[in-house]
C-alpha positions as CSV (number, residue, x, y, z in Angstrom):
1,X,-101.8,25.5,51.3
2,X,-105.5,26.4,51.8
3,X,-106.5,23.1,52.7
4,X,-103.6,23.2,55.5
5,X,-105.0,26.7,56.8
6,X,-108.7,25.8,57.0
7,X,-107.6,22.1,58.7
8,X,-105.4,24.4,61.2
9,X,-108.7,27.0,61.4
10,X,-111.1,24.2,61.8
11,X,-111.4,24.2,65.6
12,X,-111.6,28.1,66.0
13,X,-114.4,27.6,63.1
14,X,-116.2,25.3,65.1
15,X,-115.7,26.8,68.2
16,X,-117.1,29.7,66.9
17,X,-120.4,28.5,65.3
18,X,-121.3,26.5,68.3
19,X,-120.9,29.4,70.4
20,X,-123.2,31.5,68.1
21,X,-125.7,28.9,67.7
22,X,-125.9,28.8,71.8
23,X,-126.2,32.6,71.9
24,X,-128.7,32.8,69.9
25,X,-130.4,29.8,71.6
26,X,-130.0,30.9,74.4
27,X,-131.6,34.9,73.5
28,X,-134.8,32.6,71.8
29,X,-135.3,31.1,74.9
30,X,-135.7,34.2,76.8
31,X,-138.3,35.2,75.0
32,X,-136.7,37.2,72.0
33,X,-138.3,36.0,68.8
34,X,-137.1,38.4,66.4
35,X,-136.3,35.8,64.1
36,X,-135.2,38.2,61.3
37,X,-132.8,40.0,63.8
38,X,-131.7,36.7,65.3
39,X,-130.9,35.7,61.5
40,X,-129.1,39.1,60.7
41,X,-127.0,38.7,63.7
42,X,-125.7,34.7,62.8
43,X,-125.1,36.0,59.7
44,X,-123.0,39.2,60.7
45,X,-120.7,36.9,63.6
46,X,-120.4,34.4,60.3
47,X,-119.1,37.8,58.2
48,X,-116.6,38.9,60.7
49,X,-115.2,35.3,61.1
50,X,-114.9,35.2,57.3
51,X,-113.0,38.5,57.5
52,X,-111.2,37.2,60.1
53,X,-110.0,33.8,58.4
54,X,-108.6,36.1,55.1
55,X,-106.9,38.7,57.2
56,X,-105.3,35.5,58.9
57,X,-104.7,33.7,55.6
58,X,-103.1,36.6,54.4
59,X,-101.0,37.5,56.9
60,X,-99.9,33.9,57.3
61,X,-99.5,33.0,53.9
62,X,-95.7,32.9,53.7
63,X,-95.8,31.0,56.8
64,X,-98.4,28.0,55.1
65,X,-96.6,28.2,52.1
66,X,-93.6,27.3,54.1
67,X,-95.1,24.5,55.3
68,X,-96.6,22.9,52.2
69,X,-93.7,23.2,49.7
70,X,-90.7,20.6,49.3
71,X,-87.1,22.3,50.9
72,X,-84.7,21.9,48.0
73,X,-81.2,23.4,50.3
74,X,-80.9,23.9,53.7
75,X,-80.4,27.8,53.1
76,X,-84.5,28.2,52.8
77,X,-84.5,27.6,56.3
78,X,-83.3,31.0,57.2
79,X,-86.2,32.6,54.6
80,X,-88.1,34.7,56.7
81,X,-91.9,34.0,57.3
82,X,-93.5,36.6,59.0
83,X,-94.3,38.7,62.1
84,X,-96.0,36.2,63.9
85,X,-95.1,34.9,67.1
86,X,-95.8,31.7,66.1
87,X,-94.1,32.0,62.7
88,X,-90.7,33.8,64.6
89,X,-90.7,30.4,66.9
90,X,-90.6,28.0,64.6
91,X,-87.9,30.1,62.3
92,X,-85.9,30.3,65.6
93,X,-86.3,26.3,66.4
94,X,-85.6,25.8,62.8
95,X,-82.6,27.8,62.8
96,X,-81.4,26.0,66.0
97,X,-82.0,22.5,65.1
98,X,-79.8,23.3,62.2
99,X,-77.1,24.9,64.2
100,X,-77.2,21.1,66.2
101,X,-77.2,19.3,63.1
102,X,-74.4,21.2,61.9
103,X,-72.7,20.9,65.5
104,X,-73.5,16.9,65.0
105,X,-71.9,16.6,61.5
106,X,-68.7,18.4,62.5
107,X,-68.2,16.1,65.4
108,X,-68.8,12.8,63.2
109,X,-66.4,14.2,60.6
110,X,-63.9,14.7,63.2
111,X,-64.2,11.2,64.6
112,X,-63.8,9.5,60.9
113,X,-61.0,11.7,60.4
114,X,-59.5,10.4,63.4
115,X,-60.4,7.2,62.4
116,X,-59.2,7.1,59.3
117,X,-55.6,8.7,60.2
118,X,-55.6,6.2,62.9
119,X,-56.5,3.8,60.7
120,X,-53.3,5.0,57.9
121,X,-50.4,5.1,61.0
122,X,-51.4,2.0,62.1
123,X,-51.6,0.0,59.1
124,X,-47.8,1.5,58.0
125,X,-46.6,0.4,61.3
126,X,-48.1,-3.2,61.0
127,X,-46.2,-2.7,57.0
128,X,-42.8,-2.1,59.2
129,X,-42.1,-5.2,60.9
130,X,-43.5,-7.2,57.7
131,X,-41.2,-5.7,55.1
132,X,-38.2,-6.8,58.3
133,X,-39.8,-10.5,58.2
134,X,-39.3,-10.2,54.1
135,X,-36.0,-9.1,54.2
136,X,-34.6,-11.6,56.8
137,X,-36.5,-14.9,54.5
138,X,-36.3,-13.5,50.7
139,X,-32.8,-15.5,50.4
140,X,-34.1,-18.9,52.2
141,X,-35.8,-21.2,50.0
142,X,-36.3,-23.7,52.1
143,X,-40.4,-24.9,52.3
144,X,-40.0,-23.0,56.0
145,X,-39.6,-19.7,54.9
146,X,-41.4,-20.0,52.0
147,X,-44.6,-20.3,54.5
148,X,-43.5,-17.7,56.3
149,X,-43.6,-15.8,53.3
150,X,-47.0,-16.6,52.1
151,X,-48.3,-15.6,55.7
152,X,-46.5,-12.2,54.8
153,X,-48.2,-11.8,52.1
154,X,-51.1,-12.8,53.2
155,X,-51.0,-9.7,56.0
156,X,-49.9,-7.3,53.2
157,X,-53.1,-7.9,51.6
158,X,-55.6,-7.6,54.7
159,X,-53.7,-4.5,55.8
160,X,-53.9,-3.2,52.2
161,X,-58.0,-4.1,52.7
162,X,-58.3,-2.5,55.7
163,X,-56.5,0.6,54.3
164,X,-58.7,0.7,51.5
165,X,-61.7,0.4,53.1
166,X,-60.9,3.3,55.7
167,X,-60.1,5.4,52.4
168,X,-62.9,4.2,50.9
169,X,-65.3,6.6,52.9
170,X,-63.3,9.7,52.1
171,X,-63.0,8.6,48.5
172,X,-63.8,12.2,46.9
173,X,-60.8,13.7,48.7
174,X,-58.2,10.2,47.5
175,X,-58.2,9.8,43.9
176,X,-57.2,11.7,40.5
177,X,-58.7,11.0,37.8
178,X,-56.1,11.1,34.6
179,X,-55.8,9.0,31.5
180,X,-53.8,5.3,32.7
181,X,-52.7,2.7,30.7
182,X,-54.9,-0.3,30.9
183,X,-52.0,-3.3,30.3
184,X,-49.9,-1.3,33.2
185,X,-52.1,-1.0,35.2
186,X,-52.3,-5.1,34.7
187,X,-49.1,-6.1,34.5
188,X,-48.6,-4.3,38.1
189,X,-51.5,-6.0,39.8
190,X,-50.1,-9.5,37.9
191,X,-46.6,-8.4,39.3
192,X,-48.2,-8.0,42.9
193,X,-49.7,-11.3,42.5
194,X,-46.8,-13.2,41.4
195,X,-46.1,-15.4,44.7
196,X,-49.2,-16.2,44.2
197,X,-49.7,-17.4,40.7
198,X,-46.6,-19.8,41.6
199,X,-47.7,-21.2,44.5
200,X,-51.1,-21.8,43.4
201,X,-50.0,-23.2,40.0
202,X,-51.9,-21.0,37.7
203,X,-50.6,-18.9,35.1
204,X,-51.7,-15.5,33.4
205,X,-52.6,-15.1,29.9
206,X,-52.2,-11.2,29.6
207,X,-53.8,-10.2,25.9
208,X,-54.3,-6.6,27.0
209,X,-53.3,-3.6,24.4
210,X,-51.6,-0.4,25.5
211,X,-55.2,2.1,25.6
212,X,-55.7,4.9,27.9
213,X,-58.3,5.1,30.0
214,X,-59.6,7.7,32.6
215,X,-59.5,6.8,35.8
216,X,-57.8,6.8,39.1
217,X,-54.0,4.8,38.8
218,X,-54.4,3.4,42.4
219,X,-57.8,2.7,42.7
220,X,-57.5,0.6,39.3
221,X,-54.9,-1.5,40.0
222,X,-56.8,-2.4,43.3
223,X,-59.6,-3.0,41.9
224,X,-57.3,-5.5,39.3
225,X,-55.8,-6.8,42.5
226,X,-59.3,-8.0,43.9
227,X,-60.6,-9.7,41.2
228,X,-57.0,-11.4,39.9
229,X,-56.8,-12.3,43.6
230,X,-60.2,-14.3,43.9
231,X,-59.6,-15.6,40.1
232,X,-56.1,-17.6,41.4
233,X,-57.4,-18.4,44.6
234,X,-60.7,-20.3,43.2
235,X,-58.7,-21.5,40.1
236,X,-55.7,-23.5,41.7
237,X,-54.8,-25.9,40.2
238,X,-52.0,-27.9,37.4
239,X,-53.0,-26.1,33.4
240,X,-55.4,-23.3,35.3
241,X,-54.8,-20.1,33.9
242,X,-56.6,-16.4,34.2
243,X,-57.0,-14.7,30.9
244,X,-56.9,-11.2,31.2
245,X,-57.7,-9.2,27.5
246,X,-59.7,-5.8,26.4
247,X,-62.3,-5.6,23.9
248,X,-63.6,-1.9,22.3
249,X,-67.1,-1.5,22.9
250,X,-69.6,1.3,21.3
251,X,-69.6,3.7,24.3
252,X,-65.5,2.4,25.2
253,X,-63.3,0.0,26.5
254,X,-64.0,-3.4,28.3
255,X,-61.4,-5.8,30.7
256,X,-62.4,-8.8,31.1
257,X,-60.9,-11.1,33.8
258,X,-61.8,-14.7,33.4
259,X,-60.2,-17.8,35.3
260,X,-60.9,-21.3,35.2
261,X,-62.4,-21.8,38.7
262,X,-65.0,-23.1,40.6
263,X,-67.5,-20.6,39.5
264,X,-70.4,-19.4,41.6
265,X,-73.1,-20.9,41.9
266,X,-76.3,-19.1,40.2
267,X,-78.5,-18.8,43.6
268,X,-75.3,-16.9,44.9
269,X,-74.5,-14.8,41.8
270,X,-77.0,-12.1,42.7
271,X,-75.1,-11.3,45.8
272,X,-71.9,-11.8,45.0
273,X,-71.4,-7.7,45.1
274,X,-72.8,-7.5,48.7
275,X,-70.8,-6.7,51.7
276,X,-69.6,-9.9,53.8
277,X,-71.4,-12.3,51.9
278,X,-69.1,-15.3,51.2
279,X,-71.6,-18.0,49.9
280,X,-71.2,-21.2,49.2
281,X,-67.9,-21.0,48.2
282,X,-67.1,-19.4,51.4
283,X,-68.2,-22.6,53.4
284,X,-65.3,-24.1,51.2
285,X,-62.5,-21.7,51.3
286,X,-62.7,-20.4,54.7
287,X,-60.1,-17.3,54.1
288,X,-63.2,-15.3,52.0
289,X,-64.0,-12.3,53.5
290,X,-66.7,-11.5,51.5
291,X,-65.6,-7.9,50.8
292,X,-63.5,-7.9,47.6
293,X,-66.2,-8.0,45.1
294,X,-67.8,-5.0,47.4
295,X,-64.8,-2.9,47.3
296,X,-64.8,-3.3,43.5
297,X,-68.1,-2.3,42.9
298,X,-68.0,0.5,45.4
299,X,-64.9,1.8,43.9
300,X,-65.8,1.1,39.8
301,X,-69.0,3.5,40.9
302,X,-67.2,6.1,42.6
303,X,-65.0,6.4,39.5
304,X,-67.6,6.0,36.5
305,X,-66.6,2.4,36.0
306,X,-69.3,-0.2,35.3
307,X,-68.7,-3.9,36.7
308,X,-70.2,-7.2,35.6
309,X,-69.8,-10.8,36.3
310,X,-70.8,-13.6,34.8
311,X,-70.4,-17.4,36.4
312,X,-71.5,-20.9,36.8
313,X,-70.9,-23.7,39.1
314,X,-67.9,-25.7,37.7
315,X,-67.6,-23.5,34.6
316,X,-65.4,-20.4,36.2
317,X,-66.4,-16.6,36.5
318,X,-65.8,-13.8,33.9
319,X,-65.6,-10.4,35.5
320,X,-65.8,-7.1,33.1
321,X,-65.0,-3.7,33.7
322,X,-66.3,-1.0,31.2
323,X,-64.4,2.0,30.7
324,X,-67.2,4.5,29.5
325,X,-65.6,7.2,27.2
């Protein structure tokens, strides 16, 4: 705070000396050689510029202290300083950038709002005519329908993304956290996948026991619905099959979702968890979006959730969720 005050001071300091020293100079010159009142006046205009500086410092000194100290809430902003014109500005400019800033935030919340109920009516109105296409096909089985029907279902799921992802930014004010059972929450997400398990040929091998755990009931079972989703579609295949079982751990409960896939290979596994990355894999099967793992890991940390994979190339991918009691 000093150092601030005497680097603020220093040009009036200098100012000052030079001038004095060219006073004085200039009196010598004249032919004044008093040298013991020439001394008694430098060191009087050094005195009252020392009184000067502390009357200054300590009239300011809420004012440099303001300056030099870390804000920890936006409420010190409206702390007084002092009586100085100087000091009343900047508490004025401070209180009106935070009025804009304020102002600013509003507005953005307002647009994501609208975004995000945009977002809500239109994906239910996309759901509409779907749910019409599945009722007019569910009693055809001929290989026709049954494509149209895996093109349903693929749109229910990238609407149910998009959805998901909208909700994701307003994720404090969409979830409730209560105790859920872990093999319901499962067998839902395996029921949700089941079109899917048949037409890619792999089976589930569910070994999950009935625990609670805390969490949010809709959340989980997307977050099941993600990674059972990538397990069939990199797993298809005759004899695959995507073992699903919980283990107790010291500090709780783990899932583990393994499948029988084409792994990932180790210079992608770092990455895996970032946003549109589709890797190698992704060269292969063009549908990846490169979001799924993203969503999972945003949503396991927004919910206290821990999420780990583990995968090589050829070998498969083991994805666990910890349940932290």
């Amino acid at each position: 705070m000093v150092r601030l005050f005497l680097r603020d001071q220093f040009p009036l300091i200098l100012i000052n000396f030079i001038q004095l020293l060219l006073v004085l100079f200039v009196v010598w010159m004249s032919g004044f050689q008093q040298f013991s009142l020439l001394i008694y006046a430098l060191f009087l205009g050094i005195f009252l510029l020392t009184i000067y500086l502390v009357f200054r410092y300590i009239t300011h000194r809420r004012f440099y202290h303001r300056l030099t100290r870390q804000i920890s809430s936006l409420d010190e902003v409206f702390e007084s300083l002092d009586t100085a014109p100087v000091s009343a500005a900047l508490s004025d400019l401070l209180k009106a950038q935070h009025r804009l800033y304020v102002n600013d935030m509003q507005q953005q919340e307002k647009k994501r709002k609208d975004h995000l109920t945009f977002i809500n009516q239109w994906v239910h109105q996309m759901k509409t005519p779907l749910s019409v296409v599945e009722l007019i096909i569910q009693d055809r089985d001929d290989e026709q329908m049954m494509s149209i029907q895996e093109e349903t279902d693929k749109l229910e799921k990238g609407l149910e993304m998009v959805l998901y992802v909208a909700r994701l930014d307003a994720f404090e004010q969409d979830f409730h956290v209560q105790p859920v059972s872990l093999k319901a929450a499962v067998d839902e997400a395996i029921q949700d996948n089941k079109r899917l398990f048949i037409k890619n040929q792999v089976y589930p091998d569910v070994q999950v026991s009935p625990a609670m755990v805390e969490s949010d009931e809709k959340w989980l079972e997307f977050i099941f619905n993600q990674v059972i989703t990538n397990g069939i579609k990199y797993s298809s295949g005759i004899g695959k099959k995507i073992s699903i079982y919980d283990q107790k751990t010291e500090n709780g409960i783990d899932l583990v979702i393994q499948d029988m896939g084409v792994g990932i290979p180790m210079t992608d596994l770092k990455r895996v968890f970032d946003p549109f990355f589709t890797g190698e894999n992704g060269r292969v099967y063009r549908e990846s979006t490169g979001m799924g793992l993203y969503l999972v890991k945003e949503v396991c940390e927004k919910l206290g959730h821990e999420v780990h994979i583990e995968s090589a190339q050829g070998e498969g991918t083991l994805v666990k969720i910890s349940f932290i009691s």
